[in-house]
N, C-alpha and C positions, 0 to 999 in steps of 0.2 A: 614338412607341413606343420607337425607341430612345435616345433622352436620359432617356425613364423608367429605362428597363434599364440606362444608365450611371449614374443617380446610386442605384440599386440595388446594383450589382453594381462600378463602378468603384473606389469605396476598397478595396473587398476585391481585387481584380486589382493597384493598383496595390501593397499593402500585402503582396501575396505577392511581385511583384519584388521589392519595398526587400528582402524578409526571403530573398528565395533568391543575392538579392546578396550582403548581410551576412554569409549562410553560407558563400558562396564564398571570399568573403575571406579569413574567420578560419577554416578549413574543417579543417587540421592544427594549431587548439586545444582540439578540445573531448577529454573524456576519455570514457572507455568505460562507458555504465550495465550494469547486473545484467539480465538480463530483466525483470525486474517492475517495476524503476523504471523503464528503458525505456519499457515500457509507460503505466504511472503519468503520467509527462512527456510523452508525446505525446499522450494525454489531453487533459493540461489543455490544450495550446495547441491542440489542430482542435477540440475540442467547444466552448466557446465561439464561433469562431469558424461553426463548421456552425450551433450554434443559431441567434447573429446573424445570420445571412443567411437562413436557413428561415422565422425569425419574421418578417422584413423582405418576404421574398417573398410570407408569405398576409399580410401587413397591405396590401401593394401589390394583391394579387391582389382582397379582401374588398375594400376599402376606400370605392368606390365605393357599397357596397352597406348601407354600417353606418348606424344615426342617429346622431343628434346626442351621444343619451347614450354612446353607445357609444364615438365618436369623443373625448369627452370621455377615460373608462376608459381607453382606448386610450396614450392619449398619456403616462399619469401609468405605463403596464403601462413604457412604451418607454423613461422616463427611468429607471427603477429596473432594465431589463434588462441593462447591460452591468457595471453594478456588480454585479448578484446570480451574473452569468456569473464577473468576475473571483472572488469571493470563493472559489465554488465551484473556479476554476482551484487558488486559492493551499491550500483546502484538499486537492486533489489531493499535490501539491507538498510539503504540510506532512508528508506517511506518510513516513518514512524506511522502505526494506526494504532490511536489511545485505544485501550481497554476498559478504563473506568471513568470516573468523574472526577473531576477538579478537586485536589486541595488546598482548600480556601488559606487556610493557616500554617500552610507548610513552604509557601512563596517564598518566605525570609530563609529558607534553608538554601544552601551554597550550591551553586551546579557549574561547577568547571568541568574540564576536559580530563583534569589528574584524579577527580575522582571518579570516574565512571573507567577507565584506559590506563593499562599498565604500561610502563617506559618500554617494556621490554618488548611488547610490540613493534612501534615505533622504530627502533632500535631493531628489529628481527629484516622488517619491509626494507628499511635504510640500508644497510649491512647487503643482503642481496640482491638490492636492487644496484647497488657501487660494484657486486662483485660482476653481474651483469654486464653493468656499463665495463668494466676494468675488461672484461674479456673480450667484446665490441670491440670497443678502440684497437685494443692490441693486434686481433685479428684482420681488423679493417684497414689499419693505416697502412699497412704494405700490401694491402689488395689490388690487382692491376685488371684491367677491363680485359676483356677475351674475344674472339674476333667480332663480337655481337654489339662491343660496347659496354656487357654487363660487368663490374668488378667482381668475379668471381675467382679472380687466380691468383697465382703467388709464385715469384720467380725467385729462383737460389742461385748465385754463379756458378760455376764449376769451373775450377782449374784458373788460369791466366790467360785464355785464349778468346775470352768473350764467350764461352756458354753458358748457357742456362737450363737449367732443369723446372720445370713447371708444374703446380700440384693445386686442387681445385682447395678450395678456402672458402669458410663463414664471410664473405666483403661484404664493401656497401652496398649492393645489388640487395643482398637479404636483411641486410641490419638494419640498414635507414627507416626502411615502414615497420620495424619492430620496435627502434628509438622511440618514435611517432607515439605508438602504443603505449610501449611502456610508460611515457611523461601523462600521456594524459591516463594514466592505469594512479599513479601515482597522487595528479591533480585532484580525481575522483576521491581516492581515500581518503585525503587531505582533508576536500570539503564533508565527504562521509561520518567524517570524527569530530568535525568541527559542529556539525549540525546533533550528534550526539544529546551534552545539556543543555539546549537552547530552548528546547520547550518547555512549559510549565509543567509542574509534578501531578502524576498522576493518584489517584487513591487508592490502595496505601503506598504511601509513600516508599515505603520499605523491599516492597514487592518493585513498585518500578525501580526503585534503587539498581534491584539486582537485573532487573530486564535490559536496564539500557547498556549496566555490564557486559554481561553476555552480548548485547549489540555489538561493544564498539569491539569488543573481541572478537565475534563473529567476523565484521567487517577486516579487521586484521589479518584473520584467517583466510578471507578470499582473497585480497590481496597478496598474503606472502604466498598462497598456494598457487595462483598465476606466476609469480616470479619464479617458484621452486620450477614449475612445470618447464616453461620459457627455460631455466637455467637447465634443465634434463634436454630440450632440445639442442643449445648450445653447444652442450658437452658433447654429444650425440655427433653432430658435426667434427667438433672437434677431433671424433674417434676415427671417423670415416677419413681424415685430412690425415691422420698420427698413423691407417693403416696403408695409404695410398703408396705406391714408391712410381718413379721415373726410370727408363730403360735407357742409355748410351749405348751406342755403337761405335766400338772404338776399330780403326784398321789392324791394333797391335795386340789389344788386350779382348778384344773382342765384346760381346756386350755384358754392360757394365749396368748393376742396378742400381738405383740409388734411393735413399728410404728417404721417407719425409723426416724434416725438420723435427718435427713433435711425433716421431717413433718410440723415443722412451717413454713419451707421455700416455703410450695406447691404453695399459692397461688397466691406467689412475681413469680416463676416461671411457672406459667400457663397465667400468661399474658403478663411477659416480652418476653415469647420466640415470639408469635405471633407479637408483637410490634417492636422487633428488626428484623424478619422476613419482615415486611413489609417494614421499612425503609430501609433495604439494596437491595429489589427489584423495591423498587420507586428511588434510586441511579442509578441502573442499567437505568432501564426506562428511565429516565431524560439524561440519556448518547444519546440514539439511540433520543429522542425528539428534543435535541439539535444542531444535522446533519437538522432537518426543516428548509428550510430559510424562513424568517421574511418576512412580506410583508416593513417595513417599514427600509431599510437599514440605517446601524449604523456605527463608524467605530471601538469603542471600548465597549467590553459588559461588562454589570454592576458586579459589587463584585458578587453579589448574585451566576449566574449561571459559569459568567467566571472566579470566583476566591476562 
């Protein structure tokens, strides 16, 4: 009962320390939101995170109790949910509501995309979201349909005789409407950051300077933390495929097990998936912490959370 309840409930526990640490530390950088955007930003980062865990609890709860087909559904619902969480995060994140009034004089000052967003963002979404697709493909292309039709299986030859040993797989059954997700997870941020300096500057300038920082960062954050979360399911599969083995029955040698393909690979994937689970829910986290204002006001917040 309770190692169910920890591998439930443990990345999200551990993924709030990481994120009330991080806030401790950088805690006199963040800058002051408007009410609405306040609100707007703390949004995005608990709702995600509440749904994740609500959904997680009645599949644990149900789950005992679903068939086959359902368990099937299920599974392709659970790869497509943290990406449909982030997108809806980064669309939160993407409403600008002004705070102040217009500066008249401050028009002539530059507002691109490289000053408000750090490369290494860009660069973080990129990077996971290829490592994503890399493990997709890899998984999927030797995925064979199962008597259903669904590509959920993976066949190994055995010996010269024409056998096959068969082992259930991450296919296209569950990947395609995750691909789906992900491109437009991506599309969204894209346009999220692109919309960033496109409005005129608020008063003082200096203060939204640092607000729309923290924006396109925040946005960042919901992004990679849907992919980190998506990559903790992955892996999660992956582990479940790397524990699975195949039974033979031989006339001579009598029954013969056979371990999956990716058995060395169990125990790199029974701890990265919780790992990368945690860090994409303490992203999230750190999104809805960073709407707190400071006691000690600032006017621009450090690399660390706003950049």
């Amino acid at each position: 009962m309770w190692i169910a309840v920890l591998m439930v409930f443990g990345p999200a526990v551990a993924g709030l320390a990481g994120a009330l640490i991080a806030r401790l530390l950088w805690r006199r950088a963040l800058p002051r939101h408007g009410r609405a955007a306040m609100m707007a930003t703390m949004l995005a980062g608990a709702v995600p995170v509440i749904a994740f865990l609500v959904v997680r609890t009645v599949i644990w709860w149900l789950s005992p109790a679903m068939s086959v087909g359902d368990a099937y559904q299920l599974e392709r619902f659970r790869a497509v949910l943290p990406l449909a969480l982030g997108s809806l995060a980064v669309l939160l994140l993407a409403v600008r509501l002004p705070r102040g009034t217009r500066a008249g004089s401050a028009e002539i000052a530059p507002r691109t995309l490289h000053a408000f967003l750090s490369g290494w963002w860009i660069a973080g979404v990129l990077a996971v979201g290829a490592l994503v697709l890399a493990l997709t493909v890899a998984l999927g292309a030797p995925s064979r349909p199962d008597g259903a039709g669904r590509y959920t299986q993976r066949w190994e030859a055995i010996g010269t005789n024409g056998a096959r040993s068969g082992f259930g797989t991450y296919g296209w059954y569950y990947s395609v409407p995750a691909m789906v997700a992900l491109a437009l997870l991506l599309v969204v941020t894209a346009i999220a950051w692109w919309s960033v300096p496109r409005p005129a500057w608020d008063a003082p300038v200096d203060e939204d300077t640092a607000l729309r920082r923290l924006r396109a960062a925040n946005i960042g954050r919901a992004a990679l933390g849907a992919l980190l979360v998506h990559l903790g399911f992955v892996l999660s599969r992956l582990h479940g495929a790397a524990s699975t083995a195949s039974e033979l029955l031989s006339p001579h040698e009598g029954t013969i097990t056979i371990p999956s393909p990716l058995a060395a690979m169990e125990p790199v994937f029974a701890w990265a998936s919780p790992v990368a689970e945690t860090i994409g829910l303490a992203m999230w986290i750190l999104i809805a912490l960073s709407a707190v204002p400071t006691p000690v006001r600032q006017a621009s917040p450090s690399p660390s959370l706003a950049r």
